[in-house]
N, C-alpha and C positions, 0 to 999 in steps of 0.2 A: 473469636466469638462468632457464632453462626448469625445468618440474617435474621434468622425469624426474634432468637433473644435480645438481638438489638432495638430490632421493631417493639418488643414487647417491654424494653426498658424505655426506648424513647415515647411509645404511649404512657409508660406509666407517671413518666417524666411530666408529660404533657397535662394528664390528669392532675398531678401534685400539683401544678402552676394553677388549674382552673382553681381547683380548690381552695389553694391561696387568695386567688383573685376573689374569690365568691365570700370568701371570708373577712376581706379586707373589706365588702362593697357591706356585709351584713353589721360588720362590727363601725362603720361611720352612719349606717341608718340607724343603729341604739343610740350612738352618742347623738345623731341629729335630733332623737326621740327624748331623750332624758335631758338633753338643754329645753327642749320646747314644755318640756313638762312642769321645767322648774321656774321656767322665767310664767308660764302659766300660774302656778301654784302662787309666786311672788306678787303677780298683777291683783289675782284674787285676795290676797290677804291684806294687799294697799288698800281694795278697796273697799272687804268687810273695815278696814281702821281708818278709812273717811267715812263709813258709812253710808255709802252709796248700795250697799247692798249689803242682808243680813247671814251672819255666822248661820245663823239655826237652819237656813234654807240652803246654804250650800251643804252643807252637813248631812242635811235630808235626802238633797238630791244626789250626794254620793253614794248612801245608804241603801237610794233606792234602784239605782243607775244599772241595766241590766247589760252587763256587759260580758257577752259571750262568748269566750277563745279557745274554745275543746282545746284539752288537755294542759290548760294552766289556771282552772276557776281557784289553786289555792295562791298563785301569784298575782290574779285578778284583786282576791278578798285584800291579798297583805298589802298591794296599794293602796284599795282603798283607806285601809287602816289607817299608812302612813300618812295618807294628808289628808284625814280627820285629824291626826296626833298633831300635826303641824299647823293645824288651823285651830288646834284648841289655844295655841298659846297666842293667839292672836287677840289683840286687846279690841271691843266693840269701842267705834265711836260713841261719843256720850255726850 
């Protein structure tokens, strides 16, 4: 095998590792992100059901919460979605 195609598998070699690498750093930043979100969402819902704070105002303030990620505003909305649907089943203190 001549040098240069050496050279040009062991770059590409190298590339595939970064890649990996990059992939492995991006796929524990979601899982850090989707724990934080849910032990979030769990805090909120203890506390619309002590009543320390009201369903109707977190609800509102998701509805109205302008959060802007060019090129994902349909994965932005279906969060918000989902915990409104999640906070609907939340019983109001009384």
């Amino acid at each position: 095998m001549s040098s240069v195609i050496e050279q040009q598998i062991n770059s590409l070699i190298s590339e595939i590792n970064n890649l990996k690498n990059a992939q492995s750093i991006t796929e524990n930043n979601v899982v850090n992100l989707l724990v934080r979100s849910e032990l979030t969402v769990g805090i909120i819902s203890a506390m619309i059901a002590d009543g320390l704070i009201k369903k109707d105002g977190v609800v509102d303030y998701i509805k109205k919460a302008n959060i802007d990620i060019p090129g994902y505003k349909e994965t932005v909305e279906g969060a918000k979605s989902s915990i409104i649907k999640i906070l609907d089943l939340v019983k109001n203190a009384e």
